[in-house]
N, C-alpha and C positions, 0 to 999 in steps of 0.2 A: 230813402225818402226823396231825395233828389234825381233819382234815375230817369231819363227822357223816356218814360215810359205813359202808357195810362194804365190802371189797370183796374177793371169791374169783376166782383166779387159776386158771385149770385147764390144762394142757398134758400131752400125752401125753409128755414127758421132764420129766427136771430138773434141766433147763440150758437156757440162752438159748444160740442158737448166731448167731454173725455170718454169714450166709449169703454174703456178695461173696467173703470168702478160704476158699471151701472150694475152690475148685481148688487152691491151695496146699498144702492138706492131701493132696487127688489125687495130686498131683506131688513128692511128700514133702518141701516145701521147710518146711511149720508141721507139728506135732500139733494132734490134736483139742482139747488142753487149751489151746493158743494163743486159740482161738476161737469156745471153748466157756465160759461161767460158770454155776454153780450159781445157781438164782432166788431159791433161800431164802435163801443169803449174800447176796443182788443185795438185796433188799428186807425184810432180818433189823432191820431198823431202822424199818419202815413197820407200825404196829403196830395198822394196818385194815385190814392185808389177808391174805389168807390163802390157801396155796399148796396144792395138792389136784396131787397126778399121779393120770391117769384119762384115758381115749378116749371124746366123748362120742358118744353114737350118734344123738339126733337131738334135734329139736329142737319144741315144741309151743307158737309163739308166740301164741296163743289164750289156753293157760292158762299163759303163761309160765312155762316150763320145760325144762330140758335133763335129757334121760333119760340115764341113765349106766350101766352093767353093775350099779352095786351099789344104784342106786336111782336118784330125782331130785332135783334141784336146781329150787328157784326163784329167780325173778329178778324185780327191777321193770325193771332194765336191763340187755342183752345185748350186750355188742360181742364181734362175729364176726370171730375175728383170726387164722382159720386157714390162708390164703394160700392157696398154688397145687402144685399136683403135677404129673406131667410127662402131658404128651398122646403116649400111642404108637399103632403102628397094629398091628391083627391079635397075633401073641406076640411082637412084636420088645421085650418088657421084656426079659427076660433077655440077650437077644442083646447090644442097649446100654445099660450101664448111665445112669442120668440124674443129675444133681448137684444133690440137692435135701436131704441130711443127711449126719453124720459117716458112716452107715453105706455110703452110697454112695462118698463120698470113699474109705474104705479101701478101699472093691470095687476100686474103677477104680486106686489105689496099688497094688495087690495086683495085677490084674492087669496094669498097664503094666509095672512091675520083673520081674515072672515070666513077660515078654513077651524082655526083653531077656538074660535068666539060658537059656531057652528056644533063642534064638538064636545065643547063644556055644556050646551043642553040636551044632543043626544043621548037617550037611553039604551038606544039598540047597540050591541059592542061590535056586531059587526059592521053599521054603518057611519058606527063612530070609528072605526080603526080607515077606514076608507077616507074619511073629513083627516086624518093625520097619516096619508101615505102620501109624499111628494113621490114622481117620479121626473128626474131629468135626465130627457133624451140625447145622449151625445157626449162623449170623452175628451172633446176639447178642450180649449183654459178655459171658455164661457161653463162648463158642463160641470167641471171638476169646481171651479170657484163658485159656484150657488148653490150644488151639493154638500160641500164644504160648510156654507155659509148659513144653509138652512138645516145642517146638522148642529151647529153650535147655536143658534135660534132654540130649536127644542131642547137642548140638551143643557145648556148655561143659561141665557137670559132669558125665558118666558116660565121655569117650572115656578116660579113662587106667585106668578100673577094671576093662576088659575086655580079655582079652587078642586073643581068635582075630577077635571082628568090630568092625568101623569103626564104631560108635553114629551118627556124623555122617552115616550112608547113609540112617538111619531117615527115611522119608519121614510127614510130619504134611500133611494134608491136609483144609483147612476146609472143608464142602459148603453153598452158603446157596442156598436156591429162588429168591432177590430177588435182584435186579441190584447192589446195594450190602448194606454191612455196616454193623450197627448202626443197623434201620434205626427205630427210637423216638428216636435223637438224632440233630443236626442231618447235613445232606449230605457237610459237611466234614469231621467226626471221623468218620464210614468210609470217606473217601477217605484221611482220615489211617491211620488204623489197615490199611487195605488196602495201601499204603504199608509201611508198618512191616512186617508179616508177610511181607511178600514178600521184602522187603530180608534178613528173616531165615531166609529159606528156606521160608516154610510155602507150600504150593501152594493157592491159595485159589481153590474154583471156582464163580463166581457164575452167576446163571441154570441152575440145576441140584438137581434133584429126585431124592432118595432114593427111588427104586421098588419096592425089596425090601432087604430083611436076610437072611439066611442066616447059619448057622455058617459062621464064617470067611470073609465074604465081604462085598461092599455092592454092592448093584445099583443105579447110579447114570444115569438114561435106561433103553437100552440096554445100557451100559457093565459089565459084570462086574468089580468089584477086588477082587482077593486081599487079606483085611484081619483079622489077628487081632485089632484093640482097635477097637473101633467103640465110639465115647462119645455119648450123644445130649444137645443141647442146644439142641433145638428142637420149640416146641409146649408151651404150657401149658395147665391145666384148672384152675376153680375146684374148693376142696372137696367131695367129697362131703356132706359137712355141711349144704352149703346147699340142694342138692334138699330136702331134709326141712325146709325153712322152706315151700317151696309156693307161691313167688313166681316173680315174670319171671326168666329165667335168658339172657344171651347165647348164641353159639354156647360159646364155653367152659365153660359151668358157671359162669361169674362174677352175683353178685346186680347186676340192672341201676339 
């Protein structure tokens, strides 16, 4: 706190969010206030540093600086701590929602529950089996823990709240392009974890490529499935932020 420093904080909220348990938020097992803290209380005691909410729109590291709506900022030193957003193809945003803020988190709570409210007045079995088929795209930790998360959803806590449909019929179904799951950690914890979801009902199908999205649907191959909650949790892209630096960029948008 004493460091001959200054130092300005900028973020377009203000709150820190724990990003691993926002599927829980998803899944309404936490609130957003579980897993959310204001910055200013976080660092109301750090008395170099100082908290700015703002979006910055690009960056000018020549003359050292970040352009912002209401003006610029300069800097002697810049660290770029704006992470990653979700990589979709064509307009499938809308279609899947991705789990990357609270605001997503309530999207996909909002829609999963008003999935299952949906279903208890359908009459039709097949377009009542469609209101209870999740599909999540992606073998990641994000993919494997809301798969996980929205099998024990139907299967434990919601069978006794509903009267006319079975919850435990809801099918959750993991879709990964890769022969294994989880594949940034070792071979063993996705053999483990692919274990585990099975055991727990989830249908996990590996070696298998999302080919389209559609309302209400997932074109998987070939394959058409009837699917009202399609979650995506696969494919990342570096900041936009960082194009406007003017450097090497990966195929992600990530600074190399």
């Amino acid at each position: 706190a004493n460091a001959d420093v200054q130092v300005t904080l900028v973020d377009r909220h203000n709150y820190h969010l724990f990003q691993p348990l926002l599927y829980q938020v998803a899944t309404a097992v936490l609130s957003p206030a579980d897993i959310a803290s204001p910055i200013r209380n976080i660092l109301r005691n750090q008395q170099n540093v100082s908290v700015v909410l703002a979006r910055p729109l690009s960056i000018d590291a020549k003359r050292k600086l970040v352009k912002f709506p209401r003006g610029d900022v300069t800097y002697d030193y810049l660290v770029l701590a704006t992470g990653v957003t979700h990589s979709w193809r064509d307009n499938w945003e809308k279609l899947a929602p991705g789990l990357k803020s609270v605001d997503d988190a309530l999207e996909i709570r909002r829609r999963v529950l008003l999935s299952y409210e949906a279903a208890e007045w359908e009459a039709d079995d097949k377009a009542r089996q469609a209101q209870l088929t999740f599909v999540v795209v992606g073998g990641g930790p994000t993919g494997v823990e809301m798969s996980g998360a929205l099998q024990e959803i139907a299967a434990k806590t919601i069978p006794k709240d509903f009267r006319h449909i079975d919850t435990t019929t809801a099918r959750i179904i993991l879709v990964e392009a890769a022969d294994r799951l989880l594949m940034a950690l070792p071979k063993k914890l996705g053999e483990r974890a692919l274990r585990d979801l099975q055991q727990m009902g989830v249908q996990v199908r590996l070696n298998s490529m999302v080919t389209d999205l559609r309302e209400g649907e997932v074109q998987i191959g070939n394959e058409i499935l009837p699917a009202k909650n399609i979650i995506w949790a696969a494919g990342v892209r570096g900041s936009k932020l960082a194009e406007t630096l003017h450097v090497e960029l990966d195929q992600q948008g990530r600074v190399l």
